[in-house]
C-alpha positions as a printed Julia matrix, in Angstrom:
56×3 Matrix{Float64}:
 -1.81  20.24  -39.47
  0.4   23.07  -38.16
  1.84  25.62  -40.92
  5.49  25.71  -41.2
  6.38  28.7   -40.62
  4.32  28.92  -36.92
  6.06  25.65  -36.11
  9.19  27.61  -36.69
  8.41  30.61  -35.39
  6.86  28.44  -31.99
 10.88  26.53  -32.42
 12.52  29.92  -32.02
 10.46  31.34  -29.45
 11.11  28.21  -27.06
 14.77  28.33  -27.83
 15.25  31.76  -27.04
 13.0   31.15  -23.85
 15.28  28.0   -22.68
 18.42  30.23  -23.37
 17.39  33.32  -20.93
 16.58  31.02  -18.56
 19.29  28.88  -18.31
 21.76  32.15  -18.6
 23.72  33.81  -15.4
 22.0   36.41  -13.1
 23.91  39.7   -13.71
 26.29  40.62  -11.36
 25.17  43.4    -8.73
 25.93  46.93   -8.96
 29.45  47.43   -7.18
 29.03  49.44   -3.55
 32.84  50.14   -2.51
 32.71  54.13   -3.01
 35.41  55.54   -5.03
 38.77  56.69   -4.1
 39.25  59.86   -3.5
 40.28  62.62   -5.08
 43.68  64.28   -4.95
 43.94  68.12   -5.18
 47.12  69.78   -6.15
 48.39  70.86   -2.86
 48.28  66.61   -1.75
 50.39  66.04   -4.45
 52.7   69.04   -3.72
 52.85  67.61    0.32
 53.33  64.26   -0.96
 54.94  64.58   -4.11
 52.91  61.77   -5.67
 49.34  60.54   -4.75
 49.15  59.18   -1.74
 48.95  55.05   -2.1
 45.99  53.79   -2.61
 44.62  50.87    0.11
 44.27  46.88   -1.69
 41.22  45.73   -3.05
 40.07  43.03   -1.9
């Protein structure tokens, strides 16, 4: 007969096995570069920072 405490430890270990498996694939690393960056004299020719474009 099987100890207790392996069967629960063996319990545990399969439940934490069935939960990564069943969880979500991580979402991928983002690859739109990053807006740019405005220097003082845009703002002075613009007065504000230019607008920046939707993202989609």
């Amino acid at each position: 007969m099987v100890p207790l405490p392996r069967l629960v430890l063996a319990a545990i270990a399969a439940l934490g096995l069935a939960a990564c498996s069943n969880a979500p694939a991580a979402p991928g690393p983002e690859l739109t570069p990053p807006p740019p960056r405005v220097d003082a004299k845009t703002q002075l020719e613009y007065g504000a920072p230019p607008p920046r474009a939707p993202r989609y």
